[in-house]
N, C-alpha and C positions, 0 to 999 in steps of 0.2 A: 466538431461539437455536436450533443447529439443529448439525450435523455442522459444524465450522468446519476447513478447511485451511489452516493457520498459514503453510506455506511459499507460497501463492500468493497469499496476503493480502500477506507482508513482500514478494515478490517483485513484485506491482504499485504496492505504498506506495511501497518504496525507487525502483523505477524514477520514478515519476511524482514525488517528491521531487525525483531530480536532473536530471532535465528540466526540471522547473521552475526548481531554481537555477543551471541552465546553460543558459535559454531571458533570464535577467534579464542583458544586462552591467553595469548597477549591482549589482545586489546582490552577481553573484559577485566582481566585481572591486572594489569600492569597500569592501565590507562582508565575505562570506567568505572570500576571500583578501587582503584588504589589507596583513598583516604579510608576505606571501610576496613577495621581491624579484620587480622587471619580470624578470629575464631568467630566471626559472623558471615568472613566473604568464604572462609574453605569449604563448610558445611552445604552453603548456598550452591557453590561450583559445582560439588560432587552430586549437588542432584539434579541441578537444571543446566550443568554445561552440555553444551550438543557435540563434544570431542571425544577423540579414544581415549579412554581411564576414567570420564564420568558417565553418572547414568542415563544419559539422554533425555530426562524427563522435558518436556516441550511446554511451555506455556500457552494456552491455549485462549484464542481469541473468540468471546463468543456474544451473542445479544440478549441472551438471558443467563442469569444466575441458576447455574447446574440445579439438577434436580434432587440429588444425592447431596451430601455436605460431604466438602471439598477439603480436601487433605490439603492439595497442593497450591500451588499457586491461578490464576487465571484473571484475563484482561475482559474489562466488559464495556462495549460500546452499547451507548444508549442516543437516540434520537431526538434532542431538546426541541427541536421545530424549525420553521425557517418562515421568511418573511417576505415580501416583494420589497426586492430596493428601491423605493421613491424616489431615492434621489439620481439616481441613475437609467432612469426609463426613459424611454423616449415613446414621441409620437407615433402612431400607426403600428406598436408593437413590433416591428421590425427592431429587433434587440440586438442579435447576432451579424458579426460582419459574412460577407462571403465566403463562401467554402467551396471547394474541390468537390465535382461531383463524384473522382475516384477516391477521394476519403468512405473506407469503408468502418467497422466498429476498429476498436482499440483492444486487442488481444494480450495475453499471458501466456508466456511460455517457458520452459526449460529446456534450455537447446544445450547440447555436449560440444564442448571446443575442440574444435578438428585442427588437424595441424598437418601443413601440406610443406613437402621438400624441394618439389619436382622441379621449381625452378632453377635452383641452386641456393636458396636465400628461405629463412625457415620464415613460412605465413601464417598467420593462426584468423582463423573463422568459424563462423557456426550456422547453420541452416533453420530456418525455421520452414513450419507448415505451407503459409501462405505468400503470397506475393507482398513485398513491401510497399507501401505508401509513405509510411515515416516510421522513425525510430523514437519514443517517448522516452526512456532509459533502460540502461543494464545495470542494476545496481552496484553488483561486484565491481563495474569498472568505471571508471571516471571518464566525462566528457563524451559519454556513451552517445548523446544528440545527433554526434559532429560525425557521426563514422559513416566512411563509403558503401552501399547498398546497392544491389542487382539482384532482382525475382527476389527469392525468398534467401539469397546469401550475404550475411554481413561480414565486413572486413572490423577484424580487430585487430587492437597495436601489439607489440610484442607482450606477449607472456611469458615471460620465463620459468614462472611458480608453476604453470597447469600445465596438465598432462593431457594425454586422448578422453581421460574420464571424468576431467574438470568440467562441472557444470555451471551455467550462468541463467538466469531469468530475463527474459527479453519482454516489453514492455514495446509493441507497436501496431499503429495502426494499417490493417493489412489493403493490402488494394481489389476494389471493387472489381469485380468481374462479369459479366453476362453467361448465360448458361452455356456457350460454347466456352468459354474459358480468358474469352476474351475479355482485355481491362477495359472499363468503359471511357466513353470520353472525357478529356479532361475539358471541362469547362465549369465557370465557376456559379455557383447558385446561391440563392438569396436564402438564409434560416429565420425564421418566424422564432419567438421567442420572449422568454422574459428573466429578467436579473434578480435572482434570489441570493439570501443570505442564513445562510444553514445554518444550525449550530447541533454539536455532538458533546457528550461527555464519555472521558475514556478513564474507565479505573483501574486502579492494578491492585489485585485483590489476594489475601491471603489470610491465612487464621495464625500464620507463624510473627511476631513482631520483628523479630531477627530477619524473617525472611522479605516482611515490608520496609526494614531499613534498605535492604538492597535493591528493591524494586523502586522506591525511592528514585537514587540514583538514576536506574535503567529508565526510569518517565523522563527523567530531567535528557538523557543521553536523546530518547527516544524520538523527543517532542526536536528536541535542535535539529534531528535528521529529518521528522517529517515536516519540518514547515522547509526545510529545504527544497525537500520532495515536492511538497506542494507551492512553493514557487516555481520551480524547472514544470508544472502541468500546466497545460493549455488551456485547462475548464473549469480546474478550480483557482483561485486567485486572491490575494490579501488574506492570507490567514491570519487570525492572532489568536496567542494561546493564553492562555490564566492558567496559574497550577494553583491547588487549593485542597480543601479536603479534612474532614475530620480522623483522629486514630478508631473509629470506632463506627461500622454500619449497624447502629442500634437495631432499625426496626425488621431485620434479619434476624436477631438474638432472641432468643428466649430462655424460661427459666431451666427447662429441658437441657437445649443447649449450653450454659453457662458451665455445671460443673465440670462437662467435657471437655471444658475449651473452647468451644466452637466459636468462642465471638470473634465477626469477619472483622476484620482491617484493611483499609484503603489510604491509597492516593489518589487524588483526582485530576487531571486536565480537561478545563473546558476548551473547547476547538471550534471557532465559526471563521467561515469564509465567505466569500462570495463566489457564485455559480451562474452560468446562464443557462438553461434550461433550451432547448429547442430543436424544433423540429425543421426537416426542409421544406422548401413554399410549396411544392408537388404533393405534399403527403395527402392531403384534401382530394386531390385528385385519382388519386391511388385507390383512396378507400372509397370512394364511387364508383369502382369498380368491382368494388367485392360481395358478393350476396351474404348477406346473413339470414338464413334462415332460424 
């Protein structure tokens, strides 16, 4: 547990969510868009599927409304505020349980699946940068938690779909080390801290109506994977979602824009969870040692 930035956590889940369901044309067209007629999901595929025969176009996740007016489609996380949880504080501010003093940050990565013979039985693994501490998840594969780890090599189950060039996203927190390279002790330390309760809005935005019936869908697909997501996390916890939303971001429009088309359309998810916030009991001690001139 440590300082956790909620908007750039939702902002890499969500993205790397619908890349993924727009990297599958089974899934999104067999399975999350199934009920949506051919002549509103074909159009949609050919421009925003991330596969060979469509055009890649990426939905992009950002924190303000493009500066240009927007052809395509795009996701906008916005920061509603957050609150100290009353009802959950405790005396002496000591908020946080114990932690591992070798818990280092929580990194991202995309590591290429290796695939070893030598023993006589096919292995599949992948390496990352840093030394493991824990594994948070691998999205691409399920039960990613639970896999066996040495220095910076994970063991994964059989694959038989990927190859040398299959890539996956690794999701863990690396192990702290001292400037010889050594991991430092493992013993457990007390975090100072306090329990907030955050909230985001995330809209999925487009000037096409055909193309917000399909996004539609992809919020509803979206929202069920990240509350997922954010139950299997450590830091964030009790999400709950509200979908809501009018067909029409008014105060974007104008008279200008209107005969072009330009009026934006949305869907909206609000997202609040609860967070602990904290830092280690040493940190105080650290920074009296640092000059600031």
């Amino acid at each position: 547990m440590a300082i956790n930035s909620g908007e750039l956590y939702l902002q890499d889940k969500i993205q790397s969510i619908m890349n993924g369901f727009l990297s599958s044309p089974y899934i999104i067209s067999e399975d999350i868009l199934s009920e949506v007629p051919d002549s509103i999901k074909n159009p949609f595929l050919k421009t925003y599927g991330l596969y060979s025969g469509a055009q890649g176009t990426e939905i992009p996740v950002t924190f303000t409304f493009p500066e240009k007016k927007q052809q395509g489609a795009f996701i906008l996380i916005q920061f509603k505020g957050s609150n100290e949880d009353v009802d959950n504080s405790s005396i002496g501010n000591v908020q946080a349980n114990t932690a591992s003093y070798q818990e280092g940050n929580e990194l991202k990565e995309k590591a290429t699946v290796m695939i070893d013979n030598s023993s006589g039985k096919t292995e599949y693994y992948v390496e990352v940068s840093h030394p493991i501490f824990s594994i948070s998840n691998i999205p691409e594969i399920s039960g990613s938690s639970k896999f066996k780890f040495s220095g910076n090599r994970i063991e994964l189950p059989s694959l038989p779909f990927a190859n040398n060039g299959f890539k996956v996203t690794v999701y863990y927190s690396a192990l702290r080390t001292d400037s010889s390279g050594n991991a430092m002790k493992d013993k457990d330390v007390i975090r100072y801290g306090v329990n907030m309760i955050e909230g985001y809005t995330i809209d999925f935005c487009s000037t096409n109506q055909d193309t917000i019936k399909c996004l539609t869908v992809l919020l509803m697909a979206s929202m069920i994977y990240l509350r997922k997501t954010l139950e299997d996390n450590d830091d964030f916890y009790l999400p709950n979602i509200t979908l809501n939303g009018s067909d029409l971001i008014e105060e974007i429009n104008s008279a200008t824009d209107t005969p072009y088309g330009q009026q934006l359309f949305y869907r909206r998810a609000e997202l609040t969870y609860k967070v602990t916030q904290s830092i280690m009991s040493d940190a105080g001690d650290r920074l009296s040692d640092i000059n600031i001139e």
